[in-house]
C-alpha positions in Angstrom: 11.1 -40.6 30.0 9.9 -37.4 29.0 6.7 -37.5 30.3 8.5 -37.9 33.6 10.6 -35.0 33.4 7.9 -33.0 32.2 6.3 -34.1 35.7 9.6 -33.8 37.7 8.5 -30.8 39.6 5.0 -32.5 41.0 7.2 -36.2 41.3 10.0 -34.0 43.5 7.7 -31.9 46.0 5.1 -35.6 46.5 8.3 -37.5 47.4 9.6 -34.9 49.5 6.5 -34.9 51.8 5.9 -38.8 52.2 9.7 -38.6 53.1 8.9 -36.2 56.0 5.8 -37.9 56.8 7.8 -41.2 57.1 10.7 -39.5 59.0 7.6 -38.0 61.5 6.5 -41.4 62.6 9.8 -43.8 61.9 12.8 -41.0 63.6 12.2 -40.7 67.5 14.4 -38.0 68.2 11.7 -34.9 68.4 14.8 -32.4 68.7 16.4 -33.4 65.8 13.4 -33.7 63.8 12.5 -30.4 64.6 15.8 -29.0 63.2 15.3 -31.1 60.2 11.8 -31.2 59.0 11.4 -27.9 58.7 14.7 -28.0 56.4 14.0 -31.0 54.3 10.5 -29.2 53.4 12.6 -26.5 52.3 14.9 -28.3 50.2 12.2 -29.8 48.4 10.4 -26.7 47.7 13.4 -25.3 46.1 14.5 -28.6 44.1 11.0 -28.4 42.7 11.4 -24.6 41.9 14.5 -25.7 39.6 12.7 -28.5 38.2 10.3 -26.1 36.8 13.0 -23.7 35.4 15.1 -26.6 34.1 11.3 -27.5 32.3 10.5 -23.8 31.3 13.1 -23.8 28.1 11.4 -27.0 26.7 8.0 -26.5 27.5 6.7 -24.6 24.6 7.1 -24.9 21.0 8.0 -21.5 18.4 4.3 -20.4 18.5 4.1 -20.5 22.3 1.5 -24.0 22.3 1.7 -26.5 25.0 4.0 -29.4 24.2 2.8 -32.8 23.9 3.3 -34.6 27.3 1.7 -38.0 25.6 -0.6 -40.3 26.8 0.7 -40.1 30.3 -0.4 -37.0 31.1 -3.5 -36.2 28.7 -5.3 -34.1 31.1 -2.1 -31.4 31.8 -1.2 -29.0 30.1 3.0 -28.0 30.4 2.8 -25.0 29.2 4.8 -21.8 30.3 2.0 -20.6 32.0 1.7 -24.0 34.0 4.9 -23.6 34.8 4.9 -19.3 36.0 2.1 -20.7 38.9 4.3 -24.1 39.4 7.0 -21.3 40.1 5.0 -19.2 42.7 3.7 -22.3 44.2 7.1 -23.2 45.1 8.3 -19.7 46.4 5.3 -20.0 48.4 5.5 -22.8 50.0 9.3 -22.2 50.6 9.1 -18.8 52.1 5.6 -19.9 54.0 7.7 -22.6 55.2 10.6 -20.8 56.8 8.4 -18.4 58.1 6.5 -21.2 60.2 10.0 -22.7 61.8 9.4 -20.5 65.3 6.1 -19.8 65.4 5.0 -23.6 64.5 7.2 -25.1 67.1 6.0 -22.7 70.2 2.4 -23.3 69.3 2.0 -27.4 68.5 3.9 -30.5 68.8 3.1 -31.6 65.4 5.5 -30.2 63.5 6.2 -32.7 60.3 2.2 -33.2 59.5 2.4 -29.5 59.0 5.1 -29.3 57.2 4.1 -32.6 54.8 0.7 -30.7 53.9 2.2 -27.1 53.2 4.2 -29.6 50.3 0.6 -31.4 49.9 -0.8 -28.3 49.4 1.7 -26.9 47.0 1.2 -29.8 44.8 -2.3 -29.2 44.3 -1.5 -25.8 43.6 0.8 -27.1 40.6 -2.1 -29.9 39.3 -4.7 -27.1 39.6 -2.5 -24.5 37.5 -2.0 -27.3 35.0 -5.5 -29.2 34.9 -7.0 -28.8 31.4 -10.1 -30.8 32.1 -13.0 -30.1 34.2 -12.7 -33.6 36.2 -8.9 -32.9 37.1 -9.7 -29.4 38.0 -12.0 -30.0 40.3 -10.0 -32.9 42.0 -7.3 -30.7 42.2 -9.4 -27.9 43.6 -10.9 -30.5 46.2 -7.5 -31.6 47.0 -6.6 -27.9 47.7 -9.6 -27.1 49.5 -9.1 -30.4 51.9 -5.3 -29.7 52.6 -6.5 -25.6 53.7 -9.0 -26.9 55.9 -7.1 -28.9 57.8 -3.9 -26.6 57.5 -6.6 -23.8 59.2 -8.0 -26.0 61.7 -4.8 -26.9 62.9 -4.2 -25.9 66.6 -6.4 -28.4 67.7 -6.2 -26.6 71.4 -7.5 -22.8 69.5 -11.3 -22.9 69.4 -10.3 -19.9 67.0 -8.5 -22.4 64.6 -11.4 -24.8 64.9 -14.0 -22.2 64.4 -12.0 -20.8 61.5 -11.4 -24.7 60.1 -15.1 -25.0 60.0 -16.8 -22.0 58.2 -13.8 -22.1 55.7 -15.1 -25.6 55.3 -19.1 -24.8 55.1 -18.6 -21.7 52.8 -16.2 -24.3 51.0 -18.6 -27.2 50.4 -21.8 -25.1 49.3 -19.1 -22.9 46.6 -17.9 -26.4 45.6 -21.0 -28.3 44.6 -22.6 -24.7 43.0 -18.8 -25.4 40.8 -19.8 -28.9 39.7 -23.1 -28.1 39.0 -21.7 -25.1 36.6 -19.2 -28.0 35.0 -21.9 -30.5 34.3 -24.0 -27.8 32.6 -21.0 -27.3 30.4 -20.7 -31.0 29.8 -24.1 -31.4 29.2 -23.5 -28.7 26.1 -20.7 -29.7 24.7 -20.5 -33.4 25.4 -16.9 -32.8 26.6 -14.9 -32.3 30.0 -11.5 -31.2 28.1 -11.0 -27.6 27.4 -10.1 -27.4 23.8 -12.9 -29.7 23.1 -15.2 -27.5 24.8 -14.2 -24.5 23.0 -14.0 -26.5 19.4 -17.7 -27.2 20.5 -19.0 -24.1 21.1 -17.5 -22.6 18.4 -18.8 -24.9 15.6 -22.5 -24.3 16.4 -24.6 -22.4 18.1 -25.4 -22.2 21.8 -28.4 -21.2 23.9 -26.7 -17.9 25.2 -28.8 -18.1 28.9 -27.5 -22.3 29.1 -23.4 -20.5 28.5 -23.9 -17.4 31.0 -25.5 -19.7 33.8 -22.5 -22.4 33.9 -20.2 -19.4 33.9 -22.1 -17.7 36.9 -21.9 -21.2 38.1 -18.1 -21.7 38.1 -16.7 -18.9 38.7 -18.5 -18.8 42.5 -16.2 -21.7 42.6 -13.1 -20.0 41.9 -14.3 -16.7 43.1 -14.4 -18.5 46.6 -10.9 -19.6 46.0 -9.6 -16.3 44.7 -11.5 -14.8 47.8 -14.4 -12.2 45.4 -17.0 -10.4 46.5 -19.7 -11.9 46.8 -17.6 -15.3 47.7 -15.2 -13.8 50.1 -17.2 -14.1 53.5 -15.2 -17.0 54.7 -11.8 -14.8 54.6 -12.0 -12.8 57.5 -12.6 -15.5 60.1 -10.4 -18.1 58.1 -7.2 -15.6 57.6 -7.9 -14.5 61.7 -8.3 -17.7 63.1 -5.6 -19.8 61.3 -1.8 -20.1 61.8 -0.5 -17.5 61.1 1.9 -18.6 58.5 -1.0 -20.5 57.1 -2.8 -17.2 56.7 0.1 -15.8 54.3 -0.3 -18.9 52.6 -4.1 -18.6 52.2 -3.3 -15.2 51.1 -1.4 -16.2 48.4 -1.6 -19.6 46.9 -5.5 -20.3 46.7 -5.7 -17.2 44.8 -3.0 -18.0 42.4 -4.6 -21.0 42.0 -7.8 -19.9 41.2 -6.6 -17.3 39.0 -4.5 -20.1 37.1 -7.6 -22.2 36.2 -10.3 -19.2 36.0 -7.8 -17.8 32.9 -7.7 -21.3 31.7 -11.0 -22.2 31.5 -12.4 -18.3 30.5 -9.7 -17.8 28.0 -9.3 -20.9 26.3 -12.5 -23.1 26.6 -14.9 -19.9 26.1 -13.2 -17.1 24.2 -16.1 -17.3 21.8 -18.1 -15.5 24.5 -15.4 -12.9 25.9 -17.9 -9.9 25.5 -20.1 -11.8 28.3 -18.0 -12.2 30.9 -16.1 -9.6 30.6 -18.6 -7.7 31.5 -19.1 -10.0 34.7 -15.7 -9.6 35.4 -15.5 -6.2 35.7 -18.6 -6.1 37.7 -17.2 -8.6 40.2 -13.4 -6.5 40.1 -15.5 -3.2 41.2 -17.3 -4.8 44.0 -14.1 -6.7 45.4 -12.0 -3.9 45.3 -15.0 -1.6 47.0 -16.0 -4.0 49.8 -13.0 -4.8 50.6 -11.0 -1.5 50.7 -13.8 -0.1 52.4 -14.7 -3.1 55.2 -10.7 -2.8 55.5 -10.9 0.8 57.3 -12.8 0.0 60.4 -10.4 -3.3 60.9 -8.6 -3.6 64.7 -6.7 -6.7 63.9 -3.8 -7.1 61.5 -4.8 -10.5 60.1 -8.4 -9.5 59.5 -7.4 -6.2 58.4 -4.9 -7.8 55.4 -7.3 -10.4 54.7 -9.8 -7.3 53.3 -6.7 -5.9 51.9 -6.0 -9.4 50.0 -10.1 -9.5 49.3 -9.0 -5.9 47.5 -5.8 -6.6 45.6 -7.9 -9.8 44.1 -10.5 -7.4 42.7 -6.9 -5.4 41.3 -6.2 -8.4 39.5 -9.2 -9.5 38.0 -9.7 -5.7 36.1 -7.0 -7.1 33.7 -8.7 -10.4 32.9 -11.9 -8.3 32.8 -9.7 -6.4 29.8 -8.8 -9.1 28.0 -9.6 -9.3 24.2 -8.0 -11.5 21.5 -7.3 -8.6 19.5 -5.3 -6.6 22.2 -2.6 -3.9 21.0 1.2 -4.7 21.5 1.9 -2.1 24.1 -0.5 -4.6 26.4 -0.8 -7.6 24.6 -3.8 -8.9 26.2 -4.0 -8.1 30.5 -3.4 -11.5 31.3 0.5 -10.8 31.3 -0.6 -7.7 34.0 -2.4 -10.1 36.5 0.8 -12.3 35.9 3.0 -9.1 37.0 0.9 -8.4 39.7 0.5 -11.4 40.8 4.6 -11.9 41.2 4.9 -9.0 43.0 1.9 -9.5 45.4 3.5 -12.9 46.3 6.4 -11.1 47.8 4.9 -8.5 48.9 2.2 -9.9 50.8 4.4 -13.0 52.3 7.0 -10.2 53.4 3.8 -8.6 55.8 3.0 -11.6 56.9 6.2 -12.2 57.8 6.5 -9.2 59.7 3.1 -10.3 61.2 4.5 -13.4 62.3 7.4 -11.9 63.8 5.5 -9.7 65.8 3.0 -12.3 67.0 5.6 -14.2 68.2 7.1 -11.6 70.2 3.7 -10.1 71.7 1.2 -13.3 71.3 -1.4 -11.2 69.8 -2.0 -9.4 66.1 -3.6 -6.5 67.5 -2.5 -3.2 65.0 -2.0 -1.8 68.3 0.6 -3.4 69.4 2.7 -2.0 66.4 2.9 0.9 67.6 6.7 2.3 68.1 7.8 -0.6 66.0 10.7 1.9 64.6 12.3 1.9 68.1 12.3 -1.4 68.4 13.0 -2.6 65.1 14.3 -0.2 62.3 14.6 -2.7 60.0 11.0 -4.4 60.7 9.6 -1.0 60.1 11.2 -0.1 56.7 10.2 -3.2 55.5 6.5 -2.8 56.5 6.8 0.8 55.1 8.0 -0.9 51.5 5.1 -3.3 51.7 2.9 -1.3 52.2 3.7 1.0 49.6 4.1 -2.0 47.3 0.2 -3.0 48.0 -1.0 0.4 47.7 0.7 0.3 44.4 3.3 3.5 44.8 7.1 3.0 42.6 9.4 1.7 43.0 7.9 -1.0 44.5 6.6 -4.2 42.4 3.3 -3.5 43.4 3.1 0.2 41.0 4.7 -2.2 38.3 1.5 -5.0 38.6 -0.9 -2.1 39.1 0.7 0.2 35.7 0.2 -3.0 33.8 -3.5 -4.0 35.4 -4.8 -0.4 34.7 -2.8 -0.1 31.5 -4.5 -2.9 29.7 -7.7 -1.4 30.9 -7.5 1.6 29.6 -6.2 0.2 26.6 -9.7 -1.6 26.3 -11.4 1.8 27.1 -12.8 0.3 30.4 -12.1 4.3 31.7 -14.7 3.6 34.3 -13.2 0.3 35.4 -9.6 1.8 35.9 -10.7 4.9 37.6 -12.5 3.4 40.2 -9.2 1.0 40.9 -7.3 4.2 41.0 -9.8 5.5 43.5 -9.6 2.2 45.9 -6.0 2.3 45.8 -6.8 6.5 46.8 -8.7 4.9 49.8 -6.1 2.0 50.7 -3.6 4.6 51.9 -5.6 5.3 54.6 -5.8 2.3 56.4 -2.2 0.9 55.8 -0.4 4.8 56.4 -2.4 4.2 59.6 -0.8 1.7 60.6 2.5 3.1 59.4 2.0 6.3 61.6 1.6 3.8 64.4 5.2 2.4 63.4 6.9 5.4 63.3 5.0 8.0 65.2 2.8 6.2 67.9 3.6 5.0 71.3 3.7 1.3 72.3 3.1 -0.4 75.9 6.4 -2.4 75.3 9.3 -1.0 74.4 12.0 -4.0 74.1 13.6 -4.7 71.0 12.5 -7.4 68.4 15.2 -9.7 67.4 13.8 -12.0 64.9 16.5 -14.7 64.2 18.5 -15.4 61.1 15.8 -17.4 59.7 13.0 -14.7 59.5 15.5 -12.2 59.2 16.2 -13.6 55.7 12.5 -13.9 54.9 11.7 -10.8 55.5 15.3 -9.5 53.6 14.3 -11.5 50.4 10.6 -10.6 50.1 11.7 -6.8 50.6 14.9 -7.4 47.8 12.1 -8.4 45.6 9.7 -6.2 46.3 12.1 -3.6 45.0 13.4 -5.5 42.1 10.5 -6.0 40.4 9.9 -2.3 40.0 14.0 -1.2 39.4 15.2 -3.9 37.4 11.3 -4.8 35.7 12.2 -5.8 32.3 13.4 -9.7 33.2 10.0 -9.8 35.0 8.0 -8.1 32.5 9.7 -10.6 29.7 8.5 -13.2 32.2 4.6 -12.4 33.0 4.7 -12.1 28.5 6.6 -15.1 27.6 4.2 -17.1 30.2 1.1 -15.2 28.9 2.1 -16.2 25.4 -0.4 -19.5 25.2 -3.2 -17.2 25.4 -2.8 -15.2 22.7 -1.5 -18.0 20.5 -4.8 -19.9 21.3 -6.6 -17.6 18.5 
């Protein structure tokens, strides 16, 4: 029984979406079912969400280690940071959901598949976050990668989709087997596919250095494809451009949690032995993924290509403060991992809230061009303020959540003495301004060819209402959130 409610959230969100799917092909009224799909997937995205806070009290012990789930589950770990990415996953796929009520119904007839493998997908967002062994983490990752594909690929009618659908799929493939190959390496040195085995491995005698650095190298252009890092990230662009919409703020969001969950887990507690290696990869990798994309970013036409470079830049934010992670860290930052937490939080709100706006605007006009924003503010005051608090949020300027993610990120850097690290994030988030102020002056200062005002609905309304609330919150009431990202960082530092 207690294995089961350990796995309530995973049980709730996988019986949600075979209900839907059933509903889809049993229930033969297509008006109905597209008032009450869309709903239903909702419902179960927030019953998982308190599933995993009813979890969170019980789910560690007094020194912060992953509970015992038995012999049921001997490949999870339900741990509290397990369950901080079991929490985004289910704001994502609740707020991704709502956003996709209008804009899936004008655009395809197959509403309740869609809606079945945004739940699919968020469940193999939740296995990933919890796999502590290489076999389940690369099911879950394959079960991820399948679900996107076809999520991209499908408006079967858009030879954009398709296009997109297929060199997310190529680019996925080759970054996948390069992944196994990197895991089978590590099997091959330690004899074991379980984490803590691995690290008890490595740690009790000694290791050909060049054999460790290559099957990290390997790996992480697995996860660096997920988490969208230079040099993995050329897929984004056409994938974010081509897709739904709605899938494209969920590609912007929940891979790269996901791959952040399992890079920390694997490079934090299976290798800590050799921190001093990969940090220094890391922090390579962070400089060139916040350069290339920043930079790429400026010359951008389109909205969703021009926030995919964005995302490819706020992924190379992140990774500066696993890059600064040590196991002897000082209490003001206890170890950076707790800063990608808080920056991850805030970017899911922030980021969902501009695709939201996106969305709405795509609807309304049928195109993401950045120049059909222009005069937004006459049209929609309300649409515009909240760009204008996104953006500021993802340039990282208070009070915005954003400034609260990036203070911790470069904080823990500096803490490490990685000065040169931290100034050159200070100087990408310099050049970010440009690009999203520009499309702020078209908001409020530019001229547009339509001048009729945007009236959302209730539905995106709301969306856009609570990413922006929370947006805000994170920065003016921070300490519940900071006490968060620690408490469910907390497993890290108790590994050593």
């Amino acid at each position: 029984m207690k294995d089961f409610i350990l796995l309530l959230p995973e049980v709730i969100i996988t019986v949600v979406a075979f209900a839907i799917l059933t509903l889809e092909i049993a229930w033969k009224g297509e008006r109905r079912k597209a008032i009450v799909l869309p709903w239903l997937a909702f419902l179960g995205a927030i019953l998982t969400l308190l599933a995993t806070l009813y979890i969170w009290p019980v789910a560690t012990d007094q020194f912060g280690i992953a509970t015992d789930a038995g012999d049921f589950v001997p490949m999870m770990a339900v741990d509290r940071l397990a369950l901080f990415f079991k929490i985004l996953s289910a704001l994502t796929v609740a707020l991704v959901g709502l956003s996709a009520v209008d804009y899936i119904k004008a655009h395809t007839p197959f509403r309740g598949e869609f809606y079945a493998m945004t739940l699919f997908a968020g469940l193999s967002l939740m296995l990933l976050s919890s796999a502590t062994n290489l076999v389940l983490i690369y099911l879950s990752l394959e079960f991820l990668s399948i679900t996107s594909y076809i999520l991209t690929g499908y408006l079967r009618q858009d030879a954009r989709s398709t296009e997109a659908a297929v060199k997310y799929f190529l680019y996925g493939a080759v970054a996948s087997g390069v992944m196994l190959y990197g895991f089978s390496l590590l099997f091959g040195i330690t004899g074991s596919v379980d984490l803590a085995s691995i690290k008890t491995s490595l740690s009790g005698a000694p290791v050909n250095l060049a054999f460790i650095t290559t099957a990290v190298l390997l790996i992480l252009t697995g996860f660096g494809f997920k988490i969208a890092l230079v040099p993995f990230h050329q897929w984004s662009p056409d994938a974010y451009e081509g897709a739904p919409t709605p899938i494209t703020a969920f590609l912007s969001v929940g891979p790269k949690a996901a791959g952040l969950a399992v890079l920390i887990r694997v490079l934090v507690v299976a290798l800590p032995a050799y921190d001093f290696n990969w940090t220094a990869v890391m922090s390579l990798v962070a400089i060139l993924t916040m350069t290339v994309g920043n930079l790429i970013a400026l010359w951008q036409t389109n909205m969703k290509r021009l926030l995919a470079y964005s995302s490819i830049a706020q992924a190379g934010y992140m990774i500066i403060g696993l890059a600064a992670w040590t196991a002897a860290a000082s209490p003001q930052w206890p170890n950076g991992v707790n800063g990608v937490l808080l920056f991850l939080f805030a970017y899911v709100f922030t980021n969902l809230g501009v695709f939201a706006v996106v969305i709405i605007m795509e609807n309304k006009t049928g195109t993401a061009n950045i120049s059909e924003y222009g005069g937004l503010i006459r049209r929609s005051p309300f649409l515009s303020i909240a760009l204008l608090v996104f953006f500021l949020s993802l340039i990282g300027i208070p009070p915005t959540g954003g400034f609260m993610g990036k203070l911790f990120v470069f904080g823990a850097a500096l803490d490490q003495k990685l000065y040169l690290l931290a100034g050159i994030g200070v100087l990408n988030s310099v050049v970010s301004v440009y690009y999203y102020f520009g499309v702020a002056r078209l908001v409020f200062f530019g001229e547009g060819t339509d001048e009729s005002p945007i009236r959302p609905g209730v539905v995106m309304n709301s969306v856009v209402t609570v990413t922006m609330v929370m947006t805000l919150l994170i920065a003016l009431v921070g300490q519940p959130f900071i006490e968060f990202a620690n408490n469910s960082a907390h497993i890290l530092a108790a590994a050593f």
